[in-house]
N, C-alpha and C positions, 0 to 999 in steps of 0.2 A: 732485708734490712729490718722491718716491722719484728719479724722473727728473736734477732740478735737483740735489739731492742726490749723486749717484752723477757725474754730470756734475763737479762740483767734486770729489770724490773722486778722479776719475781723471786732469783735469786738475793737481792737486798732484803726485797722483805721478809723471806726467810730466815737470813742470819737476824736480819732485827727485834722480830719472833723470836727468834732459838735465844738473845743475848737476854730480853726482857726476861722470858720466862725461869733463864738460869738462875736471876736476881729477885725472883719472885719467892719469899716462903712462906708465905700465905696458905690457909687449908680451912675445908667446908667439915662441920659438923651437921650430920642429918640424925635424929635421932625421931624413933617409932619404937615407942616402950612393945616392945622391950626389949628393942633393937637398937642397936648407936653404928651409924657408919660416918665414918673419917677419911674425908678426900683431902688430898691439895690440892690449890686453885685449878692451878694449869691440868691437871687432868679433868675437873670438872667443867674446863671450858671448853676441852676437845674432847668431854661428851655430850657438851649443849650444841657443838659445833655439829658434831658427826649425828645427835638428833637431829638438828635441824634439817641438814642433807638426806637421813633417810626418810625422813617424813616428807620433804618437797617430791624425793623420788617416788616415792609409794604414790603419791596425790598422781601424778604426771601418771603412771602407771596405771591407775585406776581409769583417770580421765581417756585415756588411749586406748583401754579395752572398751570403754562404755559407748566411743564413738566410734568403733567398727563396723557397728552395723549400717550406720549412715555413710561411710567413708566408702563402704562397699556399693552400697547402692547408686553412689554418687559416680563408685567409678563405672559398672555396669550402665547408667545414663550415656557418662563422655562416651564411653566406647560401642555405645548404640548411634551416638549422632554422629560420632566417626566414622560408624560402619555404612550410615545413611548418606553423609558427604559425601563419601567415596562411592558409593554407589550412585548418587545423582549425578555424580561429575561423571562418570563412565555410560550413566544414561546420556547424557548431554554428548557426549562424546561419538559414542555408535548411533546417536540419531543424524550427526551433520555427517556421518560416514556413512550416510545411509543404510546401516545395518539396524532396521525399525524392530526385528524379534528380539534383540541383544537388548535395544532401546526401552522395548517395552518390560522386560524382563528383569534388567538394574533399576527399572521407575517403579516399578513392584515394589521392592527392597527399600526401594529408598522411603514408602510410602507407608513402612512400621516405624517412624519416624515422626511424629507430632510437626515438629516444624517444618522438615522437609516436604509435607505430604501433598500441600498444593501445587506449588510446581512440580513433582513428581508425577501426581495423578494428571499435567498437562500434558506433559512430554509422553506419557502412556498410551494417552487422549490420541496425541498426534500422531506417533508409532502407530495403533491401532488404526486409523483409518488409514494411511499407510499402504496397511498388508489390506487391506477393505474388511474390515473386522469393526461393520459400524454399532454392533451392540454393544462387545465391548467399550468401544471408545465411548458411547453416551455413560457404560457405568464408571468411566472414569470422567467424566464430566462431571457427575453428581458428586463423586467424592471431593471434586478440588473445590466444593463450595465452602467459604468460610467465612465470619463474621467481618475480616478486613475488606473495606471496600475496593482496593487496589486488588485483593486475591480474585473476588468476586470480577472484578472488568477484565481482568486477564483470560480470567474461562472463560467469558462471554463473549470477549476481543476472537478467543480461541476458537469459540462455536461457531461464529460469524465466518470467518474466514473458512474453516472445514466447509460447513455449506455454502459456501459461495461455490469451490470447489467443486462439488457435487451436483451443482446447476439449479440448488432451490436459493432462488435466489429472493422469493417473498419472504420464507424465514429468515434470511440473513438479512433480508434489509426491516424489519420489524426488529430484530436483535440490533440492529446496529444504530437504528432511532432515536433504542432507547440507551444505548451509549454514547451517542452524541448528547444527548440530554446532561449527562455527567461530564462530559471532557469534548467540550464543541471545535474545539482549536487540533484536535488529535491526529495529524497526517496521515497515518496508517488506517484507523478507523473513516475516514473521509479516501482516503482512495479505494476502500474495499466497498463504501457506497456507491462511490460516483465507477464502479464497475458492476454493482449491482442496480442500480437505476441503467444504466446504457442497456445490458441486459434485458431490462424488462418494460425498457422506452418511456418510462416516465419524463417525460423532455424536459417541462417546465422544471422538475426539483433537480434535474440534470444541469439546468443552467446554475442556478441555485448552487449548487456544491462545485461547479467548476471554477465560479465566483472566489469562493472561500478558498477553495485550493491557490488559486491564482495568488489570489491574496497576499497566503501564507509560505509564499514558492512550492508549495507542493505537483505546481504545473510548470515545465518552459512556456513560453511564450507561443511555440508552436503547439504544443498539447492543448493548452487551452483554446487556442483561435482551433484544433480540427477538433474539438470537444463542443463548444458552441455551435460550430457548423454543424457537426451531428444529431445537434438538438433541435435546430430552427429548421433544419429538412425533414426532420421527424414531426415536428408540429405542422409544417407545410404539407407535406402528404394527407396529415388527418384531416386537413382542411380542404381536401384535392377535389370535392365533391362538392361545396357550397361556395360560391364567388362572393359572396357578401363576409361572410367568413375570413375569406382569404386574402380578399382587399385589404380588410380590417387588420389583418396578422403583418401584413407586408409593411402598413402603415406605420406600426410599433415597430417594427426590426430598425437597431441603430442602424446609421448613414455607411457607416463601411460593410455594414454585411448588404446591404442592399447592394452594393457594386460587388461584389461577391461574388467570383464565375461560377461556381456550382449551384450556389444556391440564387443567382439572378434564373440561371437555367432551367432550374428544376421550378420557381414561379412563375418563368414566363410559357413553361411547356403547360402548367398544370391550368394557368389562362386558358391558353389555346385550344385545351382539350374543354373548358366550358367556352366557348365561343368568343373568350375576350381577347380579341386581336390586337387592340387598342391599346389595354394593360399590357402585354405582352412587346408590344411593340418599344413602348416607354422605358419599361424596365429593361429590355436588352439595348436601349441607345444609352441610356443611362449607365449602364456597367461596360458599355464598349468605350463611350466617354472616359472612363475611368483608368482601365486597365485593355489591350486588345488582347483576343481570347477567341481562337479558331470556332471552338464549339457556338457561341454564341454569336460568329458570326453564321456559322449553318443555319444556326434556328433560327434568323434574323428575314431567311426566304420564305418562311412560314409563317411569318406575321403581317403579312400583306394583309387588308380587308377588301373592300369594296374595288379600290383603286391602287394598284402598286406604284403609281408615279412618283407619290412623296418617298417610300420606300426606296425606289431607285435612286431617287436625287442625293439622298442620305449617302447610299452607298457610294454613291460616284465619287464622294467628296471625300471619303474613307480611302479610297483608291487613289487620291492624290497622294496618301502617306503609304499606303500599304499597296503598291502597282501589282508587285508579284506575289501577294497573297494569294492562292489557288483558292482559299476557301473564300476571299471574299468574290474573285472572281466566279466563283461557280452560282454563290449566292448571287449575284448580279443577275446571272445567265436565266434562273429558276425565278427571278422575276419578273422577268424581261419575256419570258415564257408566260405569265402568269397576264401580262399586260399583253400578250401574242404582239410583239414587239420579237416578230421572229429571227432577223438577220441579226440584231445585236443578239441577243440570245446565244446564236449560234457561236457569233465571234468571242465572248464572254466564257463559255463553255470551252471550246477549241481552246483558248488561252489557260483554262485553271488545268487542263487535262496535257497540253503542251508541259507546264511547268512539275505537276504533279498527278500523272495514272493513277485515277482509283474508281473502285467500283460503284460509286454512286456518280461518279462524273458524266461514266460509260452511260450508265440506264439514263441519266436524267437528257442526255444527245441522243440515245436510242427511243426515249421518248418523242423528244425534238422532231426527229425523222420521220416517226411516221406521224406526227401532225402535218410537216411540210409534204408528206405524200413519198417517201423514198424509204420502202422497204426495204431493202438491198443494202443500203447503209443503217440500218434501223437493226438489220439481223448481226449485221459485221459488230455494233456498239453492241449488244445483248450478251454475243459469246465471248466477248472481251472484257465486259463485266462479269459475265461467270469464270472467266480466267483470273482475273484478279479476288473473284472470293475466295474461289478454292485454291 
């Protein structure tokens, strides 16, 4: 339609042209002594015309030879960052296909590329240690350095993680320090600490960064509560040696990790082993209070002091709720032994071993026996417990 349209538009003006100029008799005199030349209009105007067309076209002409040389370079550019695109995308590619020599090989190519070269020199980075090719990869570390600070935390992001990998985990946590200093909220940079602290048992900055993950959801709810417990038993171990110390450390633990069966157990063992029967004894009625917890009822026959009677009366009362507990029955029995409170002993034991055979039941009745004088059943409880270890 535009076509048909423009078509009779320029037809019209044609004949309108052709009609005016018919009616034209008009004529140019040029005269250069000692020369005279003699136009008519109309052809003097379709030679100012048709100047003016070759002169526009000559200019346009000129202009388009004199920009070749720029138009050329400009295209040799595109089809450098073309050729770089494509080859990052194909590094990118063979790296999550796991082919790391392909990977390293198109990050090469892509890394004659100004732009492309940072994250290409990454993706090389990673490729190379990869194949365990750690020199290379450090000289590709050097190259993806560059003035953008986003380029810059990316290699670093990159370094940190590679060494964590590798098990040096003081460099990666010194690199990663100093990236949280830049980006403290950073999920990824904060899990690859709080796995280089676990590592290398920093507890206290351990709690510290399990905090901030929490925080940030970068923890479930169970990650962090077995994150914390692995910190507070790391600091309790350190402290396993001094009881003033480790009073002191149990005092600060919030109120839920002190009911805590692991870590009630692993404070009240580390008492027992400095002679604090007392503390030991407190902290396991306290987390039995709480939650009941076989293990700590075991340990609970090890905290007797002087006089296991308060111990027993405890227990008695525990056994109103928990009758057929084996463990707390046997814990009974090991007191009851302790206070040579023999026949209940007996009947406490006989009871946890009725319910549940196991090999510390056996020993702790073959013990029994030959207190009471009766080898002969003392030998029978002995190999009945080495039947059940082995």
């Amino acid at each position: 339609m535009r076509f048909a349209i423009w078509s009779v538009v320029l037809a019209a003006l044609a004949v309108g042209i052709a009609l005016l100029a018919r009616q034209s008799d008009g004529y140019v005199v040029i005269v250069a002594a000692p020369y005279r030349v003699e136009l008519s209009l109309n052809l003097l105007v379709v030679l100012v015309l048709a100047g003016y067309f070759a002169f526009h076209l000559l200019a346009r002409l000129v202009e388009t030879l004199v920009a070749i040389p720029a138009r050329v370079r400009a295209y040799r550019a595109e089809r450098a960052r073309s050729r770089a695109r494509n080859a990052l995308n194909d590094a990118l590619l063979a790296f999550f296909q796991g082919r790391y020599a392909s990977a390293e090989k198109s990050a090469s190519t892509a890394m004659e590329s100004e732009d492309a070269k940072p994250v290409a020199a990454i993706i090389a980075a990673r490729s190379a240690h990869e194949l365990g090719r750690f020199t290379e990869r450090e000289a590709f570390l050097d190259q993806a350095r560059g003035p953008a600070p986003e380029v810059d935390q990316a290699r670093l992001t990159t370094l940190a993680d590679l060494l964590l990998s590798q098990g040096r985990h003081e460099e990666a946590l010194a690199v990663l320090k100093d990236l949280s200093g830049r980006d403290a909220r950073n999920l990824r940079l904060l899990r690859m600490r709080h796995a280089a602290e676990t590592a290398l048992r920093r507890w206290d900055e351990l709690l510290a960064t399990t905090a901030t993950l929490a925080k940030l959801g970068g923890l479930s709810p169970a990650e962090a509560s077995a994150s914390r417990r692995a910190a507070h038993l790391g600091n309790l171990n350190r402290k396993a040696q001094d009881a003033t110390a480790l009073a002191a450390y149990w005092k600060q633990l919030p109120s839920e990790l002190r009911v805590d069966s692991a870590i009630a157990a692993t404070a009240a063992r580390y008492h027992l082993a400095l002679g604090g029967t007392t503390e030991a004894q407190a902290i396991v009625e306290n987390a039995l209070e709480a939650g009941w917890d076989a293990g700590l009822v075991a340990l609970y026959a090890d905290c007797a002091g002087a006089s296991a009677l308060p111990l027993i009366e405890r227990a008695e009362k525990w056994l109103r709720s928990h009758a057929r507990d084996p463990a707390l029955l046997l814990t009974l029995g090991k007191l009851c032994m302790r206070q040579e409170l023999w026949g209940k002993a007996q009947s406490y034991i006989e009871a946890s071993l009725a319910l549940e055979p196991t090999h510390e039941g056996h020993m702790t009745l073959a013990a029994l026996m030959e207190k009471l004088g009766k080898p002969q059943e003392a030998v029978r409880h002995f190999r009945r417990s080495a039947e059940l270890a082995g």
